[in-house]
C-alpha positions in Angstrom: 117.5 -39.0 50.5 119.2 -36.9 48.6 119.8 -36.8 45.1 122.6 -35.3 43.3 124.0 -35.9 39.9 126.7 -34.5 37.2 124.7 -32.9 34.4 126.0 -30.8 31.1 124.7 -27.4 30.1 124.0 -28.0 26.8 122.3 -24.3 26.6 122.7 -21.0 28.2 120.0 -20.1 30.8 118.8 -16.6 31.2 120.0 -17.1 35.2 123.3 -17.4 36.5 126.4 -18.3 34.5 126.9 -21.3 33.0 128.9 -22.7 30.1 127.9 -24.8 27.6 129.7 -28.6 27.7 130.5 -27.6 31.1 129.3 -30.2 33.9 127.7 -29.0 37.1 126.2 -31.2 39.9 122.3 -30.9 40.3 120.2 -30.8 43.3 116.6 -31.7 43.6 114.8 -30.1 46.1 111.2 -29.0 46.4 109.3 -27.7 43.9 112.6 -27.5 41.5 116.3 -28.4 40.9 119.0 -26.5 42.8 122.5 -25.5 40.8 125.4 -23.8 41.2 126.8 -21.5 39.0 130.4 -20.1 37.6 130.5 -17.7 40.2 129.2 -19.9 43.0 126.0 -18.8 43.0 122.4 -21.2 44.0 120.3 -21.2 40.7 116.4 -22.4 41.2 115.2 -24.1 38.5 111.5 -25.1 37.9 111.9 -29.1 36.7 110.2 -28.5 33.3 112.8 -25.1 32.4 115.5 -27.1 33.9 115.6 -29.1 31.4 116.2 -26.7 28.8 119.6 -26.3 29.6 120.6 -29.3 31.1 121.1 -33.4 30.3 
């Protein structure tokens, strides 16, 4: 199964390009979350910085 899910950036990461109050759909996959960027680009996320930036 596979689980994705809207989430706002409610902080700016040090990867990719995000903007805050933006939404962006979230991937789980091993060992982390996937997202994609502004530009289009995958982001890796470990789950415990993920959730720095994102609710």
């Amino acid at each position: 199964m596979i689980d994705h899910q809207l989430v706002e950036c409610y902080a700016l990461p040090d990867q990719g390009r995000f903007l805050v109050g933006r939404q962006y759909m979230r991937e789980y996959i091993i060992d982390g979350i996937k997202m994609i960027d502004e530009d289009g680009t995958e982001i890796f996320f470990d789950e415990i910085k993920w959730l720095w930036y994102f609710r």
